[in-house]
Short mmCIF file of the C-alpha atoms (twelve columns), coordinates in Angstrom:
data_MODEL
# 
_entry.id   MODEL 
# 
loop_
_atom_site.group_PDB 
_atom_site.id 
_atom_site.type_symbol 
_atom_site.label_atom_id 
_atom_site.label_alt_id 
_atom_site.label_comp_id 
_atom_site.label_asym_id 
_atom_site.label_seq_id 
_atom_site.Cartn_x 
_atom_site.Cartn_y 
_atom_site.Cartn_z 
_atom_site.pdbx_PDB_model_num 
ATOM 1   C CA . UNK A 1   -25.904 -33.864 37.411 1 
ATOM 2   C CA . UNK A 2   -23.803 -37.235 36.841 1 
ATOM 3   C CA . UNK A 3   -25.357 -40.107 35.556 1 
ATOM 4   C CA . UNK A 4   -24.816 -43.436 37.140 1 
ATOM 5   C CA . UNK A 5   -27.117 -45.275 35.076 1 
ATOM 6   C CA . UNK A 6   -24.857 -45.473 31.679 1 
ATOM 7   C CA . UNK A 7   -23.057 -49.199 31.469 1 
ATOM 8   C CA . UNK A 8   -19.435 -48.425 31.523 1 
ATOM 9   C CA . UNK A 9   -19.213 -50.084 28.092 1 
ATOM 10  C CA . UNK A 10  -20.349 -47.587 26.032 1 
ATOM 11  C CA . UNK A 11  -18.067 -44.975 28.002 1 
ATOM 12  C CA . UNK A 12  -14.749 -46.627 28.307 1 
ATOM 13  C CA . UNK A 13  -11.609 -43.606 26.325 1 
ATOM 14  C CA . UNK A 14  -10.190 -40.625 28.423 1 
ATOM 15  C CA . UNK A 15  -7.836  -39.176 25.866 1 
ATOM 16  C CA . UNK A 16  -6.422  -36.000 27.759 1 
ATOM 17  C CA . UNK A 17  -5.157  -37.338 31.085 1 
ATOM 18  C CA . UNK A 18  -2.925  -34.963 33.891 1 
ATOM 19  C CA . UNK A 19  -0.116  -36.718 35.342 1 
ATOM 20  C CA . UNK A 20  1.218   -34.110 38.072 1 
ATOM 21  C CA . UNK A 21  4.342   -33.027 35.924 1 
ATOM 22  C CA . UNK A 22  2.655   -33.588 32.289 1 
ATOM 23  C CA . UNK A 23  0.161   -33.595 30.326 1 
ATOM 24  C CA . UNK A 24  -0.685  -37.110 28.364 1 
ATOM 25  C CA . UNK A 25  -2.892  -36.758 25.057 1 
ATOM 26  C CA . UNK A 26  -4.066  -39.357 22.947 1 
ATOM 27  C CA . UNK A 27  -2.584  -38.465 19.822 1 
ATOM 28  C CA . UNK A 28  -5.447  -37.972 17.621 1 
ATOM 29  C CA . UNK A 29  -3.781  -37.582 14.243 1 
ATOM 30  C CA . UNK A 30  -3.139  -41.187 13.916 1 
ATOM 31  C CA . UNK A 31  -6.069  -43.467 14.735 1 
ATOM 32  C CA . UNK A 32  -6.853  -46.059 14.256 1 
ATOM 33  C CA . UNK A 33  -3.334  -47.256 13.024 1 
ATOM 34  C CA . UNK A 34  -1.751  -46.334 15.914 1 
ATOM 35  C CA . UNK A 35  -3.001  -45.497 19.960 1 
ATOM 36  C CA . UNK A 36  0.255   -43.224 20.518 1 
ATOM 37  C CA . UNK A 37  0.582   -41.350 23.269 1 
ATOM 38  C CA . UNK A 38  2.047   -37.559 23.548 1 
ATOM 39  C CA . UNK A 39  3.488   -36.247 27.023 1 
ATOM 40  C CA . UNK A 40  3.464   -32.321 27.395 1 
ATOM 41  C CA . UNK A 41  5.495   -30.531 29.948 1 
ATOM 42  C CA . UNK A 42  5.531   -27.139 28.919 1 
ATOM 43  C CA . UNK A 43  3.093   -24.584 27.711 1 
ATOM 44  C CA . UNK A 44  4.747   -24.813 24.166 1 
ATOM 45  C CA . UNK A 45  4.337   -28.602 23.219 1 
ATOM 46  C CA . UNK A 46  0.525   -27.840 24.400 1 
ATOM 47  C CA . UNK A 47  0.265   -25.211 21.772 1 
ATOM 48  C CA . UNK A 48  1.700   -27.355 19.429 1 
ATOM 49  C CA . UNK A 49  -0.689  -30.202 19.917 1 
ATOM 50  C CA . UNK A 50  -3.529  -28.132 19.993 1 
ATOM 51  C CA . UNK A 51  -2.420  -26.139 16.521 1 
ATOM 52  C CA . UNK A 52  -1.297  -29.339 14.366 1 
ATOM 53  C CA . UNK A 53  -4.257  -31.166 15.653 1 
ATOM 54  C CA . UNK A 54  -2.817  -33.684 17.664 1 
ATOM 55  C CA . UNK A 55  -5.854  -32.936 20.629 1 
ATOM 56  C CA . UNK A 56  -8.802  -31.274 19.001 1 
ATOM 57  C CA . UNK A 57  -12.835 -30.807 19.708 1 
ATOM 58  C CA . UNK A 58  -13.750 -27.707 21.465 1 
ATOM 59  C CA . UNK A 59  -14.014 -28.634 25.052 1 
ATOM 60  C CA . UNK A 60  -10.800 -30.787 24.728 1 
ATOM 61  C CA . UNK A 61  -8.920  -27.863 23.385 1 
ATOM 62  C CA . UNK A 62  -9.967  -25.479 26.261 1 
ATOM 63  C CA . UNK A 63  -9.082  -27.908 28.348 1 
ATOM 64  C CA . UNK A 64  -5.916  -29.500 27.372 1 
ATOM 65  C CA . UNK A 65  -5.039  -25.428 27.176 1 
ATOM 66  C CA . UNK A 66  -5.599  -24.861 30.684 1 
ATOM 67  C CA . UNK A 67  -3.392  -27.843 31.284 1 
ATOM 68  C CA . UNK A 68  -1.327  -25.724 29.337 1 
ATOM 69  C CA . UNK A 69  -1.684  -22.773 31.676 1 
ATOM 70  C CA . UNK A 70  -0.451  -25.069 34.563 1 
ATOM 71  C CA . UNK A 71  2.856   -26.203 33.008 1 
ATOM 72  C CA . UNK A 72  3.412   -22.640 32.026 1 
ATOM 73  C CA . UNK A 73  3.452   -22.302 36.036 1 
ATOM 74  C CA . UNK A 74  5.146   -25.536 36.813 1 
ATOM 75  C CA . UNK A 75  8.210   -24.290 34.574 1 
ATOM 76  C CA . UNK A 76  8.281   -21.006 35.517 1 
ATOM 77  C CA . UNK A 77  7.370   -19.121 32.398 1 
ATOM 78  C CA . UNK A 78  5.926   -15.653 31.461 1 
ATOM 79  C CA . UNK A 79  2.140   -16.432 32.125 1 
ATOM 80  C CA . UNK A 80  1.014   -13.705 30.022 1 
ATOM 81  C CA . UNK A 81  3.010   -14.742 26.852 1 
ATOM 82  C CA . UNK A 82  1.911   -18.458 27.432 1 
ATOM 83  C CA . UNK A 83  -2.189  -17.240 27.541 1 
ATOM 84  C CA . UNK A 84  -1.705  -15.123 24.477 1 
ATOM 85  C CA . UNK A 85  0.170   -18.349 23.061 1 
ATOM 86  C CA . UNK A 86  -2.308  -20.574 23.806 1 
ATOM 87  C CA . UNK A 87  -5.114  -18.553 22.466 1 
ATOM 88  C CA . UNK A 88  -3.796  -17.996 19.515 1 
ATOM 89  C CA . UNK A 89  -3.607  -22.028 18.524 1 
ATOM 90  C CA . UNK A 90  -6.965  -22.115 16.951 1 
ATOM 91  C CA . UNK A 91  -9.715  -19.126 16.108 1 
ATOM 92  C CA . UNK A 92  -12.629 -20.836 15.800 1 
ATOM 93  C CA . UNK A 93  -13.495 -22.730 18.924 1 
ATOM 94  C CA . UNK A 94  -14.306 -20.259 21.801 1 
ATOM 95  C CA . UNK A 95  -14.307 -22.623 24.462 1 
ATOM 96  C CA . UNK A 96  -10.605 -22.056 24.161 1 
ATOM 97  C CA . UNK A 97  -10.638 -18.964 24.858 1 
ATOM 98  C CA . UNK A 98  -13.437 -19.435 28.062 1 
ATOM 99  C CA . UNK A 99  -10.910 -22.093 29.719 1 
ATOM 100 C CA . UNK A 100 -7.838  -19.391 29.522 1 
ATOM 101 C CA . UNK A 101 -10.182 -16.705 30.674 1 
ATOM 102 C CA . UNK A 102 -10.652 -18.817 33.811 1 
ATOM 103 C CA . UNK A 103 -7.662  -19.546 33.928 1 
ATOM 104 C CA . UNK A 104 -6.391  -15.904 33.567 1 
ATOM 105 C CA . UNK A 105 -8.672  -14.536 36.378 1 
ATOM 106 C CA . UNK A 106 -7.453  -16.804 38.754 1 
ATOM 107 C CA . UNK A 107 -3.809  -15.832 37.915 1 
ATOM 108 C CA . UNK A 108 -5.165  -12.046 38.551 1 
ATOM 109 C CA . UNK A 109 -6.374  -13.010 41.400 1 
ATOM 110 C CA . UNK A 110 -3.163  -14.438 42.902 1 
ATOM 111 C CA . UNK A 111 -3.517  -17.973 42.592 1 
ATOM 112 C CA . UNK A 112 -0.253  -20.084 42.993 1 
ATOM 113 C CA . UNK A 113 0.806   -23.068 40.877 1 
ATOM 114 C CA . UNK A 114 -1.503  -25.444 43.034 1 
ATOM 115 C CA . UNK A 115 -4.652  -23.124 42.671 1 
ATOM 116 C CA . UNK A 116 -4.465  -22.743 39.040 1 
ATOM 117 C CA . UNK A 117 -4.036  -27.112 38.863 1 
ATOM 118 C CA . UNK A 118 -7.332  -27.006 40.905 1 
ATOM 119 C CA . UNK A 119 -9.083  -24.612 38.317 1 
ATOM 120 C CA . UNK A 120 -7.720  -26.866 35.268 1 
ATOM 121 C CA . UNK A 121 -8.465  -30.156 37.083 1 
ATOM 122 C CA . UNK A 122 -12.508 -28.326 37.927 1 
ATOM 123 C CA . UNK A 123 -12.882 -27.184 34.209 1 
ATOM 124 C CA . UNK A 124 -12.136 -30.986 33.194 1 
ATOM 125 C CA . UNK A 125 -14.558 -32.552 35.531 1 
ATOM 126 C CA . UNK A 126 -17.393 -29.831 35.001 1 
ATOM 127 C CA . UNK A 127 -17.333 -30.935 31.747 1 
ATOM 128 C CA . UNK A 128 -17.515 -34.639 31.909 1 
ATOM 129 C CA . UNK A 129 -19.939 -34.041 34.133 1 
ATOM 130 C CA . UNK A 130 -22.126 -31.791 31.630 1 
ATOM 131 C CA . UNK A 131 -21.738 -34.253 28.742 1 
ATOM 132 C CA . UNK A 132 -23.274 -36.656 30.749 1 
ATOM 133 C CA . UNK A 133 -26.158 -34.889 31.813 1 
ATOM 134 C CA . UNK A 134 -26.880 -33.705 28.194 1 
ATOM 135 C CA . UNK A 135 -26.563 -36.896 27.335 1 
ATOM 136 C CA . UNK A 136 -29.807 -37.761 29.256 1 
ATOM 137 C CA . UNK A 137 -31.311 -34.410 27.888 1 
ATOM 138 C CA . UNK A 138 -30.424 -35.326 24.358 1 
ATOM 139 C CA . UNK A 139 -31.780 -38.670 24.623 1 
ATOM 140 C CA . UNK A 140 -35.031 -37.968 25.854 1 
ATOM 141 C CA . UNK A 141 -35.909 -36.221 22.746 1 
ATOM 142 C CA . UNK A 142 -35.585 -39.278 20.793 1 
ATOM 143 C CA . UNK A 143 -37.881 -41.612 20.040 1 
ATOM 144 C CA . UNK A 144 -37.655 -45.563 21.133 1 
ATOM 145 C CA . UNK A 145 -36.106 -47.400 18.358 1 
ATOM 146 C CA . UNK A 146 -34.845 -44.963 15.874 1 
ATOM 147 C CA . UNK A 147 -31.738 -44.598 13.964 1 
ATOM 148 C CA . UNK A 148 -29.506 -41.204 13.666 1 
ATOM 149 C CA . UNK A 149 -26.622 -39.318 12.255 1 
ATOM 150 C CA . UNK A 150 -23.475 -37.626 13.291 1 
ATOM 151 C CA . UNK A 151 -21.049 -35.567 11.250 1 
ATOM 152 C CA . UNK A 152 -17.315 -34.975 12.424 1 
ATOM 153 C CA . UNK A 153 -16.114 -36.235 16.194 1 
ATOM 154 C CA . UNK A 154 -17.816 -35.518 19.138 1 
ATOM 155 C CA . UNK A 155 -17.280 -38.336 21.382 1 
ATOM 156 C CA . UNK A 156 -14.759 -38.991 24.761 1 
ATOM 157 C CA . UNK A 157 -11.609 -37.980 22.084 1 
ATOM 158 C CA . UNK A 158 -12.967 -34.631 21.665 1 
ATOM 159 C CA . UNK A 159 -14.309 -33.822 25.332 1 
ATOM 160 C CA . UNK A 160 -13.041 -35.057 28.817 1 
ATOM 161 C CA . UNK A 161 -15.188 -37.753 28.502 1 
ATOM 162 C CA . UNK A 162 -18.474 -39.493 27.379 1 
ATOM 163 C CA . UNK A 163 -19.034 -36.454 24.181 1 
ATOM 164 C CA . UNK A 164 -21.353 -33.833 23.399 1 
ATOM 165 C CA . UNK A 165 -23.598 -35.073 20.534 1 
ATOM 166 C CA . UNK A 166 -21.679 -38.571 20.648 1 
ATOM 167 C CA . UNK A 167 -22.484 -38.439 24.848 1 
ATOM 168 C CA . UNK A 168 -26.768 -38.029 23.578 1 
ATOM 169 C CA . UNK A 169 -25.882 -41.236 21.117 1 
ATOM 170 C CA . UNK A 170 -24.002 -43.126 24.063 1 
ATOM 171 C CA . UNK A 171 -27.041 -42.260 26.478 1 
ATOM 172 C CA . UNK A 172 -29.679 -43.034 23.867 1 
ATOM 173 C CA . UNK A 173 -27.914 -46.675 23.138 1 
ATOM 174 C CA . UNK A 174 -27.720 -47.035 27.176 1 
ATOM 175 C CA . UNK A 175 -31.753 -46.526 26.928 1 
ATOM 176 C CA . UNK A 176 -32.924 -48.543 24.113 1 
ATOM 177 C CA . UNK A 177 -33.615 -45.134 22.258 1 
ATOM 178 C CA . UNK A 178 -31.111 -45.630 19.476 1 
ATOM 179 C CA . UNK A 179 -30.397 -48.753 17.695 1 
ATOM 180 C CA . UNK A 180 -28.183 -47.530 14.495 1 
ATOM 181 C CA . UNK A 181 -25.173 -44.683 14.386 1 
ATOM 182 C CA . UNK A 182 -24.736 -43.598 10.773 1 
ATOM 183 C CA . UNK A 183 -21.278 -41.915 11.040 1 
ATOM 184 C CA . UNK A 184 -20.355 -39.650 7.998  1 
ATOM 185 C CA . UNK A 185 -16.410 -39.630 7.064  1 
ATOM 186 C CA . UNK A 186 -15.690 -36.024 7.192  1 
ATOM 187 C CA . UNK A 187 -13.380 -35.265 4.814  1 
ATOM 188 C CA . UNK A 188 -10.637 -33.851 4.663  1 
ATOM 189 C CA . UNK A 189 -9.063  -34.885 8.164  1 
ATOM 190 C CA . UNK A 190 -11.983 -38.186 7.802  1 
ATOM 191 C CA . UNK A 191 -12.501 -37.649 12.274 1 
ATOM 192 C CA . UNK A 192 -16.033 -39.853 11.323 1 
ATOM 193 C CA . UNK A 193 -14.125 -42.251 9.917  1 
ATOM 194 C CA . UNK A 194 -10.732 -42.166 11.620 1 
ATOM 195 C CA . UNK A 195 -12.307 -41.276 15.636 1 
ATOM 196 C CA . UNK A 196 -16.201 -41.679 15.855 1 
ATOM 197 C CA . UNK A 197 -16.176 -45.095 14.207 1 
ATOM 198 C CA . UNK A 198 -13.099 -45.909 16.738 1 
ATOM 199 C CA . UNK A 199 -15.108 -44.723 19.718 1 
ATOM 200 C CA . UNK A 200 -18.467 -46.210 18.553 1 
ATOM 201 C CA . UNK A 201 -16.170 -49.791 17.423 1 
ATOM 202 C CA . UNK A 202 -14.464 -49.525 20.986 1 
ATOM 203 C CA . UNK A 203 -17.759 -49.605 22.807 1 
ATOM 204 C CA . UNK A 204 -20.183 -51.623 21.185 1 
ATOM 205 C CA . UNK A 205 -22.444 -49.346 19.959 1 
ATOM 206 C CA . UNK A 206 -24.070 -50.378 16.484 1 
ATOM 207 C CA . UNK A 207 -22.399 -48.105 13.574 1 
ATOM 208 C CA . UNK A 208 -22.237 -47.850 10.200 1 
ATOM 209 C CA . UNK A 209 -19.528 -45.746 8.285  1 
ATOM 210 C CA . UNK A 210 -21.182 -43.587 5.107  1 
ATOM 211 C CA . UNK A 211 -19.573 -41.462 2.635  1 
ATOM 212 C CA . UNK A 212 -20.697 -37.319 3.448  1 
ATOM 213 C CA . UNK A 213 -22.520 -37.198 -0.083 1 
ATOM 214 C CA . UNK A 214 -24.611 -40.402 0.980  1 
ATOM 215 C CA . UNK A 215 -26.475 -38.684 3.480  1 
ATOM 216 C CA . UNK A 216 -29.252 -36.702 1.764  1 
ATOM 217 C CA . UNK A 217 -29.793 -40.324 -0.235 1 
ATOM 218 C CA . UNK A 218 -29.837 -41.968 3.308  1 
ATOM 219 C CA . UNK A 219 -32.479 -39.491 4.798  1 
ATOM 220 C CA . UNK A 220 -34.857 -39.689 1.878  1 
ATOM 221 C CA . UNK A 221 -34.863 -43.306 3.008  1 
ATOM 222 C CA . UNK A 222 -36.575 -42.372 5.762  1 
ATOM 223 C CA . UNK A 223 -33.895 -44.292 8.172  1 
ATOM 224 C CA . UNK A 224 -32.536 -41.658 9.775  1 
ATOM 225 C CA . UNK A 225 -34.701 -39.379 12.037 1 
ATOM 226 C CA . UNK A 226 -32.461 -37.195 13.883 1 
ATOM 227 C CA . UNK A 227 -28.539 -35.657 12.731 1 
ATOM 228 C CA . UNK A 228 -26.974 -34.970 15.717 1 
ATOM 229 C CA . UNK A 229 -23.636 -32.893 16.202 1 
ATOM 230 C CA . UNK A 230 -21.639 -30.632 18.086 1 
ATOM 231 C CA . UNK A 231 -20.334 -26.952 18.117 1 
ATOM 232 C CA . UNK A 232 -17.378 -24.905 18.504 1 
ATOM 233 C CA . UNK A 233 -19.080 -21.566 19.038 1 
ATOM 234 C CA . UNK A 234 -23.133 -20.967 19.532 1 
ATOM 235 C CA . UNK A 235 -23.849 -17.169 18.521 1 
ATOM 236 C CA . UNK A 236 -26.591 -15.363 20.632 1 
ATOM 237 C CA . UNK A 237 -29.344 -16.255 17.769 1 
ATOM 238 C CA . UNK A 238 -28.469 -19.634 17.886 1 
ATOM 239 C CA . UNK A 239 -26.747 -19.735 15.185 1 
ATOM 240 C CA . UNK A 240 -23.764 -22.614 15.180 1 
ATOM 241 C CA . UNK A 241 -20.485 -23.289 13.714 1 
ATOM 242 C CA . UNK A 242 -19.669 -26.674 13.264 1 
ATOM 243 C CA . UNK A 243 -16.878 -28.899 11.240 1 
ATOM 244 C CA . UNK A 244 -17.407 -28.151 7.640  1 
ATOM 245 C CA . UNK A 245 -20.348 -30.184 6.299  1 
ATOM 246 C CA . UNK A 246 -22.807 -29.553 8.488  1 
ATOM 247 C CA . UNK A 247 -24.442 -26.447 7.662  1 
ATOM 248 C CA . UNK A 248 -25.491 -28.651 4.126  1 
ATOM 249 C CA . UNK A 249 -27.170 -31.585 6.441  1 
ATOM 250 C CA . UNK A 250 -29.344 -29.274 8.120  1 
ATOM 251 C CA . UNK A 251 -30.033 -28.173 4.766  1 
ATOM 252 C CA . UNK A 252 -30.997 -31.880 3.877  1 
ATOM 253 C CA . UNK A 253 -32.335 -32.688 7.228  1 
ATOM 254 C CA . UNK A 254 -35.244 -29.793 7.107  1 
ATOM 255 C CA . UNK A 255 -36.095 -30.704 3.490  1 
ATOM 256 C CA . UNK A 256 -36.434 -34.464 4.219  1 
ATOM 257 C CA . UNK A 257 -37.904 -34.017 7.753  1 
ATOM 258 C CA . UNK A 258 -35.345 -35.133 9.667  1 
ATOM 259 C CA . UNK A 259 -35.211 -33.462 13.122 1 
ATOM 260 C CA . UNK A 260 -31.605 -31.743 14.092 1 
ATOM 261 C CA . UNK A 261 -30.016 -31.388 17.122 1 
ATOM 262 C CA . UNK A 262 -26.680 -29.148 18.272 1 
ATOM 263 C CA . UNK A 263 -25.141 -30.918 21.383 1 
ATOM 264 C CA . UNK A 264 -22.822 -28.464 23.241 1 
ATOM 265 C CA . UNK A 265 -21.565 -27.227 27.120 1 
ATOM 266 C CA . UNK A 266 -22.731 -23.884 27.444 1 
ATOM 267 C CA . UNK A 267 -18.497 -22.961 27.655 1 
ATOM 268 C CA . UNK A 268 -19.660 -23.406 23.587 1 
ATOM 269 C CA . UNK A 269 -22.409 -20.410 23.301 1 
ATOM 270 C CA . UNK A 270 -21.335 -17.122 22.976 1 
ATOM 271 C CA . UNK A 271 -23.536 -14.235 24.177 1 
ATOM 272 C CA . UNK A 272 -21.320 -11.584 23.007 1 
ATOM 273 C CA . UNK A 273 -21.188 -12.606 18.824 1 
ATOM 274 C CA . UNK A 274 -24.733 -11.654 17.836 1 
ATOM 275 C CA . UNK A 275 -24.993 -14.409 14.857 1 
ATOM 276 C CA . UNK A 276 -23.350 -16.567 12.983 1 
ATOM 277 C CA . UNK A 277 -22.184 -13.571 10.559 1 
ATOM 278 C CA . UNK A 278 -19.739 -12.942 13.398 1 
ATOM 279 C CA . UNK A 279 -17.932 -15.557 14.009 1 
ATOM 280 C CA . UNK A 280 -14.274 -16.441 12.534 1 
ATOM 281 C CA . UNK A 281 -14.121 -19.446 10.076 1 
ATOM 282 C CA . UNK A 282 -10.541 -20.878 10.086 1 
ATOM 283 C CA . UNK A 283 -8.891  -21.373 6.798  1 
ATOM 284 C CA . UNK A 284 -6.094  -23.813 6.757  1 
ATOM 285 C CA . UNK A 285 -3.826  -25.220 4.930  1 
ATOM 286 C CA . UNK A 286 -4.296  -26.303 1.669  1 
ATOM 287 C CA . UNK A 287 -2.519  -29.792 1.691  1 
ATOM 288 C CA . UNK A 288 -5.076  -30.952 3.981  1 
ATOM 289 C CA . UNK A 289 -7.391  -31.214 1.464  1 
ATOM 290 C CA . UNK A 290 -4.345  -32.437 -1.125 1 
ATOM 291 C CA . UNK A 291 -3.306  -34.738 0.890  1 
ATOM 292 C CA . UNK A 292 -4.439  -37.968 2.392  1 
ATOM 293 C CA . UNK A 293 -2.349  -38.903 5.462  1 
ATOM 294 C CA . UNK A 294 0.205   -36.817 4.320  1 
ATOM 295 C CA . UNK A 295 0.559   -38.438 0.744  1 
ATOM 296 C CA . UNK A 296 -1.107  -36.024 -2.006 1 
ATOM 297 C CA . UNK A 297 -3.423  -37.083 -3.792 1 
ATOM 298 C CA . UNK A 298 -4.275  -34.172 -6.273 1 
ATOM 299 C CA . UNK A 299 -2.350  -33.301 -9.334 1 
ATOM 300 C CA . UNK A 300 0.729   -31.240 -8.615 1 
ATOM 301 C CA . UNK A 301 -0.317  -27.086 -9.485 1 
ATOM 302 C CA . UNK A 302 -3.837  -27.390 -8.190 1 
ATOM 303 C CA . UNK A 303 -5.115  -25.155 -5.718 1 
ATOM 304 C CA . UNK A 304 -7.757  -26.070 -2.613 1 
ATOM 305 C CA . UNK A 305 -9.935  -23.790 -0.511 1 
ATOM 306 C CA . UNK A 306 -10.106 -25.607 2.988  1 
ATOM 307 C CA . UNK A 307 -12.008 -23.994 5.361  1 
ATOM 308 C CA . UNK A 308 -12.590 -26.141 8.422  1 
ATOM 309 C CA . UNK A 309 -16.030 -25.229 9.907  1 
ATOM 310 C CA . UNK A 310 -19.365 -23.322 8.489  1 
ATOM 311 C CA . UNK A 311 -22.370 -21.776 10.376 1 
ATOM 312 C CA . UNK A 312 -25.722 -23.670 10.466 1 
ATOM 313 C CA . UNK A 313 -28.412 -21.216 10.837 1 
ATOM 314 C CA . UNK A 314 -30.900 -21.372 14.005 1 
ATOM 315 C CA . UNK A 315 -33.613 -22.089 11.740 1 
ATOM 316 C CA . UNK A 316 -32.488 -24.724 10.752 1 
ATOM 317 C CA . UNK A 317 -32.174 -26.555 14.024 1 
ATOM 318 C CA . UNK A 318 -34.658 -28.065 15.883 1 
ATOM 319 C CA . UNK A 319 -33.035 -28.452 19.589 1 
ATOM 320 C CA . UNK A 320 -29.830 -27.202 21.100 1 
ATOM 321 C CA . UNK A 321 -28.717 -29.029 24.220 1 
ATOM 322 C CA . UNK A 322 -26.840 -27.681 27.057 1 
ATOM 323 C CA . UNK A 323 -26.133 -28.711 30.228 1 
ATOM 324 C CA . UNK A 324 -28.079 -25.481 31.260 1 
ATOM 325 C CA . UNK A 325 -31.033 -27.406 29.670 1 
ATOM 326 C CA . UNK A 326 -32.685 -27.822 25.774 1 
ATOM 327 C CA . UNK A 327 -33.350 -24.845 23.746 1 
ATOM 328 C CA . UNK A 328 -35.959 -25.881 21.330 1 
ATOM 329 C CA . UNK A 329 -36.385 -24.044 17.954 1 
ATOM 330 C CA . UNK A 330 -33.852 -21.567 19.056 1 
ATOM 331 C CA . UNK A 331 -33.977 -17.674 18.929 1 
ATOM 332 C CA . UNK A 332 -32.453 -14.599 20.136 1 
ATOM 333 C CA . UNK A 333 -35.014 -14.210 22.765 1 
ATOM 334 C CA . UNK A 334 -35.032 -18.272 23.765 1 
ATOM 335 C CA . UNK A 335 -31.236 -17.981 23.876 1 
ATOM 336 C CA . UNK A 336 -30.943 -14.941 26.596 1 
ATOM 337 C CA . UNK A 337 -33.826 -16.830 28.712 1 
ATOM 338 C CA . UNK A 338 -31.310 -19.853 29.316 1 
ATOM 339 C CA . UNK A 339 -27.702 -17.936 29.110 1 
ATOM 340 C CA . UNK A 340 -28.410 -13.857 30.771 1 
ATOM 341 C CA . UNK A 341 -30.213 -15.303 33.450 1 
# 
């Protein structure tokens, strides 16, 4: 499943990193200013990171929790309390919940400290491997030449490595498929700006930065011809929630004939939410979208609704790609043929 035929210049960040007695995260919250590094030795300061944002993107959460699991283990605390801890950091993204669920059925099936390390340390390293080999899946849907768009972060900072829809852009660079990134800010926590213009920066890849309401006006160009992004939770119909903003570019994409693609491990889909209807959209606070680095920026006494993802329909997108292999125009039926078998 590994690739071995990506230069190692355009795959070069591993931002959650196990050191024996600690986890070591890449604090996310303040790039580019700052590469700062955080060092977690119990099950708490994971939950923290993971909450306030400091480590964030759905297979890095799982997997930074079931790093979490392991210090839990290390320092000799409740394991119980520390899964229901964990799990409660963040709603939205179930491959949080899949990595504990691994991790709990090892614990209840007796595994000591040194098992439940090998479990965390497999769960990382399945999914670097799986972003790579989407990557080549990904890619090969795109034609020679063409230029794309990504919404949010998706890359090495939100993975163990390489990225889910970011991985497909790093392959398709690798094979002359892509020659132009357009990254879109994302407001309000700007992770297009702040991370996927880092990562793309970092390793040569050939980006440019837009504002999110420039991207219908880009498409109608006819510049872009795929939008490619990630998930935090695929429903059974193929339904997907994504950062907020991209349900309204598959809107744009479909009316200006731009092809879109979901990138995502199959730890992403969910067999057991029927649709999109299902799944919980976390709300959070309102100074986020106040705020700008922690200064506000809105008139003292206004109010903000700030909800963090939305659900882009499965008619509205054109591939997803797993590591399991590419669901194309995805339904109910084309869903169970890849994920019940």
């Amino acid at each position: 499943m590994t690739s071995t035929n990506i230069p190692q210049i355009h795959d070069t960040i591993r931002a959650v990193q196990w050191h024996g007695d600690r986890l070591r995260l890449l604090d996310q919250r303040l790039l580019p200013a700052e590469e700062k590094w955080i060092d977690c030795r119990d099950s708490e300061s994971v939950y923290h990171a993971i909450k306030d944002l400091a480590v964030r993107g759905a297979p890095a959460i799982g997997i930074a929790a079931a790093w979490g699991v392991v210090l839990a283990a290390l320092r000799g605390e409740p394991l119980e309390q520390a899964l229901a801890h964990l799990r409660s950091a963040r709603p939205t993204a179930v491959n949080l919940m899949w990595a504990l669920d691994r991790m709990k059925a090892r614990i209840a099936a007796g595994a000591d400290t040194q098992a439940l390390e090998r479990e965390a340390k497999a769960i990382q390293d399945e999914d670097l491997a799986a972003n790579r080999h989407m990557g080549e899946l990904g890619a090969a849907l795109i034609a020679p030449g063409s230029s794309v768009m990504t919404h949010c972060n998706t890359g090495s900072l939100a993975t163990s490595g390489f990225g889910t829809a970011l991985g497909v852009i790093r392959a398709g660079v690798s094979a002359g498929r892509i020659q132009q990134v357009y990254a879109g800010e994302t407001r309000p926590w700007q992770q297009g700006a702040r991370l996927t213009m880092w990562e793309l920066v970092r390793d040569g890849i050939p980006a440019k930065l837009i504002a999110d309401s420039a991207a219908s006006h880009l498409m109608k160009s006819g510049e872009v011809k795929w939008v490619i992004v990630g998930a935090d939770r695929i429903a059974a119909n193929g339904d997907t929630a994504n950062k907020i903003g991209t349900y309204q570019l598959a809107i744009a994409a479909r009316h200006h004939g731009v092809k879109f693609m979901v990138v995502a491990p199959s730890s992403t889909v969910d067999m057991a939410t029927a649709s999109g209807d299902d799944i919980e959209i976390e709300l959070r606070d309102s100074a986020e979208l106040l705020s700008v680095a922690g200064r506000r920026t809105v008139v003292e006494g206004a109010q903000a609704w700030n909800p963090v993802f939305d659900v882009t329909p499965a008619s509205l997108i054109d591939a997803i790609v797993t590591e399991r292999g590419v669901i194309e125009q995805p339904t109910v039926e084309g869903m169970r043929a890849v994920f019940t078998a």
